[in-house]
N, C-alpha and C positions, 0 to 999 in steps of 0.2 A: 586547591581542590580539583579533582581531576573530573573531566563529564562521567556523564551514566551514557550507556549505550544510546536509550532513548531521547537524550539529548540533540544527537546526531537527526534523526528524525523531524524533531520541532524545529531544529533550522532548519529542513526543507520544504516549510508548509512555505505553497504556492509554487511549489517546484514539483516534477514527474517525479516519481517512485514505481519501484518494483514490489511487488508482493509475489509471495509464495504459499497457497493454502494447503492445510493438509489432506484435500482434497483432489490435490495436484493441480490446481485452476492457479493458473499465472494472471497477475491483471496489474495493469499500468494504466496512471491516470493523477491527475493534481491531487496532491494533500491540500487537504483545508483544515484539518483539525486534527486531534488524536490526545487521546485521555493517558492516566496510569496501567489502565487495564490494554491500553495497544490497540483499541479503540479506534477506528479510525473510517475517516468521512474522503473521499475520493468524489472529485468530480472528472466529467471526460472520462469516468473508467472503461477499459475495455477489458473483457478476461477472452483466455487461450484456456484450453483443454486437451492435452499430448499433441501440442504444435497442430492444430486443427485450425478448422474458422476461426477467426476473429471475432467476439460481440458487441457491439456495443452500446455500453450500457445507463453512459449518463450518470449520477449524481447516486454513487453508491454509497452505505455505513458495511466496516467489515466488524465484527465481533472480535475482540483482539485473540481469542482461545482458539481460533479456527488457522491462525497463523504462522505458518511455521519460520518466514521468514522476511523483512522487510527495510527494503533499500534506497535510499535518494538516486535516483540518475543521473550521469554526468554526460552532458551534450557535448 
C-alpha cells in the first residue's frame, strides 16, 4: 500500500516544518499534531510576510483550508 501525502507530515511531528498560507505568511516552527482536515498545531512558530520581520509567535493551531502548502525540513 503506498503512503497518502499526509502521511509524510505525521512522520514529521516533533520535527520543523515549513508552511505556506494563502495569505502569503510563511511560518516555520515544530509539528506537534495535525488532523485529516491538515489541521495543524505548531509550537516555536514563527511567520514572515514578503520576506519581512520575522514574529514570533509561540504555540500556534493553523486551520488546514488556509493552507496552501506544507513541508517537513531537512537540517
Amino acid at each position: 500500500m503506498s503512503e497518502r501525502p499526509i502521511d509524510a507530515l505525521d512522520k514529521a511531528k516533533g520535527k520543523k516544518v515549513f508552511i505556506k498560507l494563502k495569505t502569503g505568511e510563511e511560518i516555520t516552527g515544530i509539528l506537534k499534531a495535525l488532523d485529516l482536515h491538515l489541521n495543524l498545531w505548531i509550537d516555536d512558530a514563527d511567520i514572515m510576510k514578503n520576506n519581512e520581520n520575522k514574529i514570533k509567535m509561540g504555540t500556534i493551531l493553523i486551520r488546514g483550508d488556509t493552507i496552501v502548502y506544507a513541508s517537513p525540513v531537512q537540517i
